[in-house]
N, C-alpha and C positions, 0 to 999 in steps of 0.2 A: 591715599594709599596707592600704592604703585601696583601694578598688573603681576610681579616677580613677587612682594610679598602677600596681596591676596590669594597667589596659587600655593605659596608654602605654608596659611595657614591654615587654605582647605586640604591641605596633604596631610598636616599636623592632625585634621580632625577624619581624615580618612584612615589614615595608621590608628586612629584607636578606634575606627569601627572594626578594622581589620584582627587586629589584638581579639577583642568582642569576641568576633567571631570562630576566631582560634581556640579561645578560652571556651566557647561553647561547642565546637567540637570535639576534644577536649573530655570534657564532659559525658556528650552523648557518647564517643568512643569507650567508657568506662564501664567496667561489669556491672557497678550499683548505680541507678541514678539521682544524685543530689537535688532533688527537686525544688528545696529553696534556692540552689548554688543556682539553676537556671530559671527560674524566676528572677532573681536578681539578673543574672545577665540580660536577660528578654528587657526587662526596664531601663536598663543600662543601655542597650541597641537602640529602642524608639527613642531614648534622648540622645543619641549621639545620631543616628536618623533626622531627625528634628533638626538639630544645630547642621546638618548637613545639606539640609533642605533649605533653609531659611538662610545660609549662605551660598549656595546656587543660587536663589531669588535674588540677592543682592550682586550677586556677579553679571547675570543676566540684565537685569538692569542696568547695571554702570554700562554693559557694554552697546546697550539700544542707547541711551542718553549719548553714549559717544559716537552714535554712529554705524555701528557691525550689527550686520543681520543675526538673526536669533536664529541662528541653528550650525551645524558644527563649522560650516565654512566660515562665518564669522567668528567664532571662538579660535579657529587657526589663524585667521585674520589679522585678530587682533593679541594674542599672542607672539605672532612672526614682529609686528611692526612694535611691540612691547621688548623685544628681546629676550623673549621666556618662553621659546617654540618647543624645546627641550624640557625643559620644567611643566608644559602645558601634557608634553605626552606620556611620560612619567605620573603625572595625575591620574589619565585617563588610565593607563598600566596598572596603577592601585587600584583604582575604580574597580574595573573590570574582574580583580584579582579578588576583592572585597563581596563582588558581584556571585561568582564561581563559588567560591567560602557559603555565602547565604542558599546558595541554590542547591551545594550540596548536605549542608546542614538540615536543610528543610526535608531533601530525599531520606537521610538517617531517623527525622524525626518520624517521615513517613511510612519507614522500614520498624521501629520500633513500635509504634500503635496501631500495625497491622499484628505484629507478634503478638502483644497486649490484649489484642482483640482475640486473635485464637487461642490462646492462652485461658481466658473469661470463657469462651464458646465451650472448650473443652472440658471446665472445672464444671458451669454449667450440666452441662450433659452427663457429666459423672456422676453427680448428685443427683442424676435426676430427670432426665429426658425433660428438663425443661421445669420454670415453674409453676409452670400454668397450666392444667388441660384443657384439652377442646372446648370444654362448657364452660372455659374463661374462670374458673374456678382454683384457687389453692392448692396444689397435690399436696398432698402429707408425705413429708421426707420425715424420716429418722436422724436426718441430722450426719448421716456416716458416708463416707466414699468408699469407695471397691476400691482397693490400694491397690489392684491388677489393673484395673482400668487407665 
């Protein structure tokens, strides 16, 4: 397999981590959150992660067997003398873009399970200063919240 089609069919498998990602943005940006709809997506990422990985590994390889050093000067290396220098940077473009996608995905998820958390802290507290007192014992609630609270 030629260096021009093993970079189109890691672009093929980087546009649908990209998709992935979109689609779970997507998601997170939505007033309810579908939590099996990203569930499935999160499964959907580590296989498409996976096939991502395991074909690096196989690139990386072809390209020590043929002689280019393992690290990016070899991958431009051998993409200049492949005739896919263009196609090589376009890859890394996706890459990157797929990269940015997951990083701000990860911030949203981390913006939501902070709210989550105060959200929990504050029902908490309504009901109740807690449910435990000092001598690590049960308070007795009534079961009711202060709808002023």
């Amino acid at each position: 397999m030629s260096l021009a089609h093993f970079l189109q069919q890691h672009r093929g498998r980087l546009e649908d981590l990209a998709q992935l990602l979109r689609e779970e943005r997507q998601q997170l940006s939505a007033g309810e959150i579908n939590g099996a709809c990203l569930a499935d997506l999160a499964k959907r990422k580590q296989h498409s992660l996976e096939a991502i990985n395991h074909f690096e590994q196989q690139r990386r390889q072809t390209l020590h067997r043929l002689g280019y050093k393992d690290d990016r000067s070899g991958d431009v290396d051998a993409a200049q003398d492949a005739g896919c220098l263009e196609q090589w940077h376009s890859l890394l473009a996706l890459a990157h873009e797929a990269a940015e996608l997951n990083r701000t995905n990860g911030t949203m998820i981390g913006i939501r399970t902070e709210s989550n958390q105060r959200l929990l802290n504050a029902l908490q507290e309504a009901a109740g200063k807690g449910l435990y007192g000092p001598d690590g014992r049960a308070r007795n609630h009534t079961g009711k919240v202060n709808s002023r609270a």
